[in-house]
C-alpha positions, 0 to 999 in steps of 0.5 A: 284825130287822136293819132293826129294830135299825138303826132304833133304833140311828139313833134313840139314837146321834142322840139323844146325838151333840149333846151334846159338840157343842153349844158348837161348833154355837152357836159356827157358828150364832151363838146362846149357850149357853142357845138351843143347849140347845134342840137337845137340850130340843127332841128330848127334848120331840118324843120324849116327847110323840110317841112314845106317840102314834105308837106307837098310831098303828101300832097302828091303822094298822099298826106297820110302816108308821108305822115307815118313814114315822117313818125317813124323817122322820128322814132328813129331819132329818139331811139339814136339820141337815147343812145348816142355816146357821140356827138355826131350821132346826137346830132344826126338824131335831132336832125332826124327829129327835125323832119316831124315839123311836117306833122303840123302841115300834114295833119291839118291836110288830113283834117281837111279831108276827112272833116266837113267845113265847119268843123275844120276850124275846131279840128285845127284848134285841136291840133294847134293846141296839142302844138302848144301843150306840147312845146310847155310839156317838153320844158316841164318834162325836161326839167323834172327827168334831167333833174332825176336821172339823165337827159337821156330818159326825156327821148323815151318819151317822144320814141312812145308818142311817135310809136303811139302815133302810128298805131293811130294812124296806119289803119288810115294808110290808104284812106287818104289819095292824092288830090295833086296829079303833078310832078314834083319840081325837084330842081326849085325844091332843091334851089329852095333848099340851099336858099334857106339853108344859108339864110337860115345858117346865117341867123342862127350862127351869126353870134358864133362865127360873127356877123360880118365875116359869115353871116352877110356872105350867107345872107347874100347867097340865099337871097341871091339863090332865092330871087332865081327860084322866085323869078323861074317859078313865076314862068313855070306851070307847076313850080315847087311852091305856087308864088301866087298863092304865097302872096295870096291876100287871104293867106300873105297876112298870115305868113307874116304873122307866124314870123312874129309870132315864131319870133315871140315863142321861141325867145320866150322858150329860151328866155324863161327856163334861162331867167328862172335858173339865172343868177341875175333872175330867180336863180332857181333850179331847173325843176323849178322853171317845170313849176313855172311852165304848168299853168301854160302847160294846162292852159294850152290845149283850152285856148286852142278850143277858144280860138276856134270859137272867137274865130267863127266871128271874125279870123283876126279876133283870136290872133288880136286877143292872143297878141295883146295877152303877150305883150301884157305877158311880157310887160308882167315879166319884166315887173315880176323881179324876183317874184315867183308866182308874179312870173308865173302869171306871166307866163300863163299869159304869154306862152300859155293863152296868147301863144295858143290863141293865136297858133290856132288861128293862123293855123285855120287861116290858112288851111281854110283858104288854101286850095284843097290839093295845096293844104300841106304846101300852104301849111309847110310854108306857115310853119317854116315862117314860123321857124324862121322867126324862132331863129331869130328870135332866139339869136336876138334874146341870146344876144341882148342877154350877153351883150358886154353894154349892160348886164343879163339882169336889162339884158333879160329886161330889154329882151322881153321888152322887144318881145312885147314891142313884137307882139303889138306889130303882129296885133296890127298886122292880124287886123289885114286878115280876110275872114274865109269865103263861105263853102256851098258845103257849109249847110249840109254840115 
């Protein structure tokens, strides 16, 4: 479980450390603005096209294995990004990185292996919150070693986690067999991969390249592909993803909560270090927006633990709570103004608490009620949906902030408006979420 958790914990705190850094990584590399957004447009694009692969990868080749070789490709890319003199090689190393969104699938497989059922929920909650601890940590980390150094020194930290990682976890190379005997569809997996690589381009380029001219071409292109995938694997025996279970009762709900709820996580990671630094917010350096990220950092890892336990009386009432907890976040943040401690507490609301609470338990949803031989192919697609919504998010916060319309001071306002107006949707649809049916094994454990 530690070696678990510390996976995961590389994976997430190296996924949000970039953003507060960009402007002084394109200012030593010499690129603008818009090539250094490639750095995050890139990890997210790595992670949501690789991580439902790789997760059924370890399904079939075992979960603990793919899991060790995903940390060291990761240790890679720290140690490029550390010393990179190029842009090019930056980006091949957040590409690298990106691969580590599979830890988040693999681990909840191996959890589930090696766990009786009862306490597979704590476990996930465990992981999920290392998730959450480490999304707030990377912000912090960021703010306070780009301030006193270099950007370069914060992927020091991710290549220890990773190497530490998998010190933990080599001696469990050859605990975990494949409970899959099927072949890999390399052909769905690669119609799958060029599908949401265009739709994925087409969201987080659209404000760049224009909406109109290439972000509707791509669009069209990978819907187009995927609608092929979907119609051929309904026919096959064994396709790359199962269609029935993606639309599962028990599991459909869940996929469509992440969304929501990667929509909110990821505008809130973009929009908080931003307003704090902005002069039409707080107008503060970024040390300080690692001030206002601390209490969520601290709250995290308990909030995992209080999901597991409210999700023992009903699967939908951690996600509910947490989903109301973020839109009064949100609310919070567009009254706080110019008060520090008052975004703060907001803060603690939303990307602390409500965040984790319901990470945790979309997470357990799904890893309850998938098959056994499908958990890192269930999982994986959980966390793509996830990374899809961030996307979107994103380019949605970018976008009301930078509108011409009005100024970043209702830009800010309008944008964590929506995010509230988002976080009640996925209130009501957590309402649709079946608890899991009871495991013979339930007693024994």
């Amino acid at each position: 479980m530690t070696g678990l958790g510390l996976a995961v914990l590389c994976y997430s705190t190296t996924q949000m450390m970039v953003v507060p850094m960009l402007p002084d990584m394109a200012a030593d590399i010499g690129v603008d603005a818009d090539a250094a957004a490639w750095l995050v447009s890139a990890f997210l694009l790595c992670t949501a096209v690789s991580t439902p692969l790789l997760g059924q990868v370890g399904d079939v080749v075992g979960r603990s294995r793919v899991l060790i070789a995903v940390l060291a490709l990761s240790a890679i890319g720290s140690l490029l990004a550390m010393t990179a003199q190029n842009f090019t090689l930056l980006l091949l190393a957040r590409i690298l990185q990106g691969l580590g969104g599979s830890t988040f699938p693999l681990a909840f497989g191996m959890a589930r292996d090696v766990l009786p059922r009862a306490r597979v929920a704590m476990a996930v909650g465990l992981i999920s919150g290392s998730f959450g601890l480490g999304g707030s940590l990377g912000l912090v980390i960021a703010g306070f070693l780009s301030d006193a150094g270099s950007w370069r020194w914060t992927f020091t930290v991710s290549l220890a986690m990773s190497v530490g990682a998998i010190g933990f976890l080599w001696p469990t190379r050859r605990l975990h067999e494949p409970l899959s005997r099927r072949r890999l569809d390399w052909r769905g997996a690669l119609t799958v991969t060029i599908g949401f690589t265009c739709l994925l381009l087409a969201i987080s380029q659209g404000q760049a390249v224009g909406w109109l001219r290439a972000s509707l071409p791509l669009s069209l292109a990978g819907a187009g592909l995927l609608v092929v995938w979907w119609w051929q694997a309904r026919r096959q025996s064994d396709p790359v993803f199962d269609v029935r279970m993606l639309v599962e009762r028990s599991i459909l709900p869940a996929h469509l909560t992440a969304i929501l709820l990667g929509f909110m996580m990821y505008s809130n990671g973009f929009l908080i270090p931003l307003f704090v630094q902005h002069p039409a917010g707080l107008g503060r350096d970024v040390s300080t927006s690692s001030l206002v990220l601390l209490p969520a950092l601290a709250l995290s890892v308990v909030a995992g633990y209080l999901a597991a336990v409210m999700g023992r009386r009903s699967p939908a009432l951690p996600i509910v709570t947490g989903a109301i907890l973020m839109a009064l976040g949100f609310a919070l943040a567009i009254a706080a103004g110019h008060h520090l401690l008052l975004l703060i507490v907001a803060v603690a609301l939303s990307h602390g608490i409500g965040l984790n609470l319901m990470l945790a338990a979309i997470a357990s949803t799904v890893t309850l009620n998938a098959p056994p031989d499908r958990i890192g192919e269930a999982t994986g697609v959980n966390t793509a949906a996830r990374t899809v919504g961030g996307s979107i998010g994103s380019q949605v916060a970018a976008a009301l902030i930078t509108a011409p319309a009005w100024g970043a001071a209702a830009g800010f306002s309008l944008a964590f408006g929506v995010c509230g107006i988002v976080a009640v949707i996925a209130a009501g649809l957590a309402l649709l979420a079946r608890q899991p049916a009871p495991s013979p094994s339930d007693a024994t454990a």
